[in-house]
N, C-alpha and C positions, 0 to 999 in steps of 0.2 A: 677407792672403796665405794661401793655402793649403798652402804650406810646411811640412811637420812641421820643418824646423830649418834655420836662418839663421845664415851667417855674414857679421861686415860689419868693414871695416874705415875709419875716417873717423879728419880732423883731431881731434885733441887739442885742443881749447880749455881753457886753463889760466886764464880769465879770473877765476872764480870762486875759486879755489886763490889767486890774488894778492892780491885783496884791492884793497889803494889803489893796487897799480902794475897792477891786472888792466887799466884802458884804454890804457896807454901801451904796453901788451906788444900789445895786442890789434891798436893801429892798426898798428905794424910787422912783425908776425907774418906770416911766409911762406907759413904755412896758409891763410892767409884771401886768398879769390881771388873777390872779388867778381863777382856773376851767374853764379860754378859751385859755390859752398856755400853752399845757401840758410840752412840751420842747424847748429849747432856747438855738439856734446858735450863735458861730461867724462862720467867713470864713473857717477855718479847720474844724470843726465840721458839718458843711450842707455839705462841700464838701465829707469827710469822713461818713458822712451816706446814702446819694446819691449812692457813689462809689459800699457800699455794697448790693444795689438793682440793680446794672449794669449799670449808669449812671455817665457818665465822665463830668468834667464840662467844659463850653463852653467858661462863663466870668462871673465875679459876678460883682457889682457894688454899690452902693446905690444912685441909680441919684433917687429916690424918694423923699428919705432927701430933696430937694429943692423945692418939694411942701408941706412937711409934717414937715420940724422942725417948732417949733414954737417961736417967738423973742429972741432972749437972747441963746436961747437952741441948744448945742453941738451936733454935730455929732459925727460918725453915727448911724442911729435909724433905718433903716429900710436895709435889707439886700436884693438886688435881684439877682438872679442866672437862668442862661439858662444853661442846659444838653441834652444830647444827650445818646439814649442807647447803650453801643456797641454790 
């Protein structure tokens, strides 16, 4: 990208964070919408694919969760990230 600074926001995949329940969350998982997310991040994993396009990260967040969870339902679901190229 030619971009000096990228912002993205994608699914939350918490597979990794789970552990032994990360496949069972992952097959019922509302994020996951098969032939429209080809891949799915946590926080190391956007940061480390970023990195090797030349983009440092700036801050991730998920202040979206707060208009996007739905009652009852757990964060975090939506991951956002601002970069910078160096």
């Amino acid at each position: 990208l030619k971009a000096r600074y990228l912002a993205v926001a994608v699914p939350y995949c918490r597979w990794r964070e789970l552990g032994a329940d990360g496949d069972a969350w992952f097959r019922t998982w509302r994020m996951r919408l098969p032939d429209e997310h080809l891949h799915h991040f946590d926080r190391d994993s956007l940061v480390a694919f970023l990195a090797r396009s030349g983009f440092e990260c700036m801050t991730l967040n998920c202040f979206e969760d707060g208009i996007r969870l739905r009652p009852g339902e757990v964060g975090p679901n939506i991951l956002s990230g601002f970069f910078r190229k160096l």
